[in-house]
N, CA, C and O of each residue as an XYZ file, in Angstrom:
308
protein
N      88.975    106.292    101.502
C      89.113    107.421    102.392
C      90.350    107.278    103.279
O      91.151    108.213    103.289
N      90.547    106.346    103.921
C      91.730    106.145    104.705
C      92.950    105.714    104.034
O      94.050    105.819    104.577
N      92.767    105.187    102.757
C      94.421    105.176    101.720
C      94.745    106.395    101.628
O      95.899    106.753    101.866
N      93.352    107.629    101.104
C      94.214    108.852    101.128
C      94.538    109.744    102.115
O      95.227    110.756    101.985
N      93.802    109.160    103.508
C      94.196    109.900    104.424
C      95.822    109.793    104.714
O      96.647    110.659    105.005
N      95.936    108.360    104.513
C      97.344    107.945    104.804
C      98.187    108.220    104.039
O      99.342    108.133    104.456
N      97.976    108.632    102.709
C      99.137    109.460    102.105
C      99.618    110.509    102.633
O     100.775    110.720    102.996
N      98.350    111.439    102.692
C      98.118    112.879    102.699
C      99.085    112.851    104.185
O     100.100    113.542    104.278
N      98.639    112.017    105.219
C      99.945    112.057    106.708
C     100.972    111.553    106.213
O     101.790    112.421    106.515
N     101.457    110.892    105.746
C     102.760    110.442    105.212
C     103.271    111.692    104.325
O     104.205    112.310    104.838
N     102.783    112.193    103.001
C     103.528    113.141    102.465
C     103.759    114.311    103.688
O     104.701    115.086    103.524
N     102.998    114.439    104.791
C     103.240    115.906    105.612
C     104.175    115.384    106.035
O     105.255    115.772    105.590
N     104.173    114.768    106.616
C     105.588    114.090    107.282
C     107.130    113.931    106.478
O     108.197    114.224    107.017
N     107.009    113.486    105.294
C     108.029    113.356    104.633
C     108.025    112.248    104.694
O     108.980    111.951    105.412
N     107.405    111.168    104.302
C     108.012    109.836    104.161
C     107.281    109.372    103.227
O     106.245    109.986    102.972
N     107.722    107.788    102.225
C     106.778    107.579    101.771
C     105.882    106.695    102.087
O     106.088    105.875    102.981
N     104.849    106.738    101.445
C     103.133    106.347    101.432
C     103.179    104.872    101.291
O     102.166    104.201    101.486
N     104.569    104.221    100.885
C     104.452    102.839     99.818
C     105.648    101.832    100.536
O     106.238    101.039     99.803
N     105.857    101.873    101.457
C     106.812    101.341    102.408
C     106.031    100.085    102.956
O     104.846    100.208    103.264
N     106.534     99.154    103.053
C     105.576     97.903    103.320
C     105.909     97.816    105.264
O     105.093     97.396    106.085
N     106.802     98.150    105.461
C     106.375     98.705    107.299
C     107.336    100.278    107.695
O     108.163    101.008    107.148
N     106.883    100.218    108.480
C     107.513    101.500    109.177
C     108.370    101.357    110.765
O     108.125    100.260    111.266
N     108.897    101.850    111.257
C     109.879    101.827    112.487
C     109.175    102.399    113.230
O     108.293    102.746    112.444
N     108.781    102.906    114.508
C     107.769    103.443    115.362
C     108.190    104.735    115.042
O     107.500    105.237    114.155
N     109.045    105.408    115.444
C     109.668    106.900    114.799
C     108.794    107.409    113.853
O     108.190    108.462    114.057
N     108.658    106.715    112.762
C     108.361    107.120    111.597
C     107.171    106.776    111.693
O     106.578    107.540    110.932
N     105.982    105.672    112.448
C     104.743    106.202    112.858
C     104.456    107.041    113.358
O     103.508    107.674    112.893
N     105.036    107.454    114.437
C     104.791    108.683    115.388
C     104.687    109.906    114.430
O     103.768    110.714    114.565
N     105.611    110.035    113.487
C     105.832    111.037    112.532
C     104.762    111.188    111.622
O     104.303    112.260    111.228
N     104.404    110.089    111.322
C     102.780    109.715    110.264
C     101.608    109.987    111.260
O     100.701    110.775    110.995
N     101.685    109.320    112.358
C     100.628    109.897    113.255
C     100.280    111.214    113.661
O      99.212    111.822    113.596
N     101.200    111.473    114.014
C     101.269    112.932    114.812
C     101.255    113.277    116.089
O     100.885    114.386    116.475
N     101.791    112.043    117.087
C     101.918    111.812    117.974
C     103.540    111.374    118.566
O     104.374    111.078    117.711
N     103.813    111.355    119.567
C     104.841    111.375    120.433
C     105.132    109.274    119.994
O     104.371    108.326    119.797
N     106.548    109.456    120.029
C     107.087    108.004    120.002
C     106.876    107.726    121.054
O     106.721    106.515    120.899
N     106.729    107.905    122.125
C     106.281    107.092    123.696
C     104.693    106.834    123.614
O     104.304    105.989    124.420
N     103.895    107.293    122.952
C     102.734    107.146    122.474
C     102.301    106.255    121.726
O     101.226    105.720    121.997
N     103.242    105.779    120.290
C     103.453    104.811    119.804
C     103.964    103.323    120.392
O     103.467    102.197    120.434
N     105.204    103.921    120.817
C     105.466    102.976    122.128
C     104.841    102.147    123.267
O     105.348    101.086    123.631
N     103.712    102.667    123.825
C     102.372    102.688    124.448
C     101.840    101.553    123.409
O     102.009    100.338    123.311
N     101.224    102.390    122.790
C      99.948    101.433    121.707
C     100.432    100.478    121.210
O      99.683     99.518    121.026
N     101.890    100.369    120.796
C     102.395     98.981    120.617
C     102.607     97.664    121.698
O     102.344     96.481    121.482
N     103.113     98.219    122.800
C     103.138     97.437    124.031
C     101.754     96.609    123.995
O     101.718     95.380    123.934
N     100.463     97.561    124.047
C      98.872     97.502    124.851
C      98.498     96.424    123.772
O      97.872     95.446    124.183
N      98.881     96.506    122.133
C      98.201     96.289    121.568
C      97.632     96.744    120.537
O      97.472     96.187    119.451
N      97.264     97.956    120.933
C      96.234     98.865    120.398
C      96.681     99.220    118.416
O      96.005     99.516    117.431
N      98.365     98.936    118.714
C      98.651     99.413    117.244
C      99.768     97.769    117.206
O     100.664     97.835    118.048
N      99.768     96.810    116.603
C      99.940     95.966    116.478
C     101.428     96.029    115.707
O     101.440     96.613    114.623
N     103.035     95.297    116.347
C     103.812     95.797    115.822
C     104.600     94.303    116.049
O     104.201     93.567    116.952
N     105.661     93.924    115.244
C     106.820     92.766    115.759
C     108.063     93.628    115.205
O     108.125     94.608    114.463
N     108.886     92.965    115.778
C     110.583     92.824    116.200
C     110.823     92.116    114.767
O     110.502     91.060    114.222
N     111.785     93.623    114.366
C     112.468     93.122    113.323
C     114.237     92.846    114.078
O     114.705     93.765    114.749
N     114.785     91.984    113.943
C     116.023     91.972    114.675
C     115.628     92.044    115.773
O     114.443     91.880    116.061
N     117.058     92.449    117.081
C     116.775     92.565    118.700
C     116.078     93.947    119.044
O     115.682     94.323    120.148
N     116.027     94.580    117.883
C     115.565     95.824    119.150
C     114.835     96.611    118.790
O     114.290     97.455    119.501
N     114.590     96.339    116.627
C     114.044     97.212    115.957
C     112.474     96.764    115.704
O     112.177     95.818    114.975
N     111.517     97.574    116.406
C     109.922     97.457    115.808
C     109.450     98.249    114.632
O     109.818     99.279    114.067
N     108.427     97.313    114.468
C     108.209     97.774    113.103
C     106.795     97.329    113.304
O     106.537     96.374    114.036
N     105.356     98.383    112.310
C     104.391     98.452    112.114
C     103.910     98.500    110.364
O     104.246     99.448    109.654
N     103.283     97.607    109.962
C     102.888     96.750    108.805
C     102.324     98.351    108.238
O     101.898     99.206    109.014
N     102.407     98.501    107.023
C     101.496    100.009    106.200
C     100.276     99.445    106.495
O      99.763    100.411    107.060
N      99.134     98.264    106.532
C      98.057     97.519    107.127
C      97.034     97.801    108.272
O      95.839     98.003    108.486
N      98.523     97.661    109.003
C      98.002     97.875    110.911
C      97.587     99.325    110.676
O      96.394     99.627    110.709
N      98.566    100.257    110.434
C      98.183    101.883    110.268
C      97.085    102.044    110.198
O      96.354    102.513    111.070
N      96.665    101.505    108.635
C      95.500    101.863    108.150
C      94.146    101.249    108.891
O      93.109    101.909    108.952
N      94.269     99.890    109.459
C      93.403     99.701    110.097
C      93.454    100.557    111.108
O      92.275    100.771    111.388
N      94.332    101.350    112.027
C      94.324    101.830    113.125
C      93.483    103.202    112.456
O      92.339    103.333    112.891
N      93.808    103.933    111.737
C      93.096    104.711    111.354
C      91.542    104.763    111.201
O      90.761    105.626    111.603
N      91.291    103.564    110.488
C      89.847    103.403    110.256
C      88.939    103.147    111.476
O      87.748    103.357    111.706
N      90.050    102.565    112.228
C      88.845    102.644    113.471
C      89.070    103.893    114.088
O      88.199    104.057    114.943
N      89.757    104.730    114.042
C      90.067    105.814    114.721
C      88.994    106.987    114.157
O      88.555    107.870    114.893
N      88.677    106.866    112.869
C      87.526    107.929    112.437
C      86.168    107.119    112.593
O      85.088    107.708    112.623
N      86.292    105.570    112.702
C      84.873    105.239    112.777
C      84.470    105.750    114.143
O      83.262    105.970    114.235
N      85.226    106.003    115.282
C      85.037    106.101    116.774
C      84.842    107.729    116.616
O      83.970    108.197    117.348
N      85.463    108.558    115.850
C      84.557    109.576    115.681
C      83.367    110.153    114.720
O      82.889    111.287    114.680
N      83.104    109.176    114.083
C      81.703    109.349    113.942
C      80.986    109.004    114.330
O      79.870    109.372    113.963
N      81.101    108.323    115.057
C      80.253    107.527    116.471
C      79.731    108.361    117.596
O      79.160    107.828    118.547
């Protein structure tokens, strides 16, 4: 359920599905949320990200999907 959710946001977005990490930009873009938002959840934690080089973050295709799954388990809750 959440592999194809994560296509299905990735193809709306325009990017692809099969990228082994992403740049926060291009989460925000998969998410559907604001890069200061991403920005946020990476700082807190909440979306788990490291430093590629000095300045560039990056989020695992992994983390996403876990972030997702808890994100619909909390609404079916």
């Amino acid at each position: 359920m959440v592999d194809e959710m994560f296509s299905n946001m990735c193809k709306s977005s325009g990017l692809s599905d099969d990228q082994g990490v992403y740049v926060l930009k291009e989460v925000s873009l998969i998410l559907g949320v604001s890069l200061s938002t991403v920005r946020r959840w990476s700082d807190s934690g909440t979306l788990r990200s490291w430093l590629l080089g000095p300045r560039k973050r990056v989020v695992a295709i992994q983390e996403i999907k876990r972030y997702l799954k808890e994100q619909t388990a909390n609404v079916a809750n």
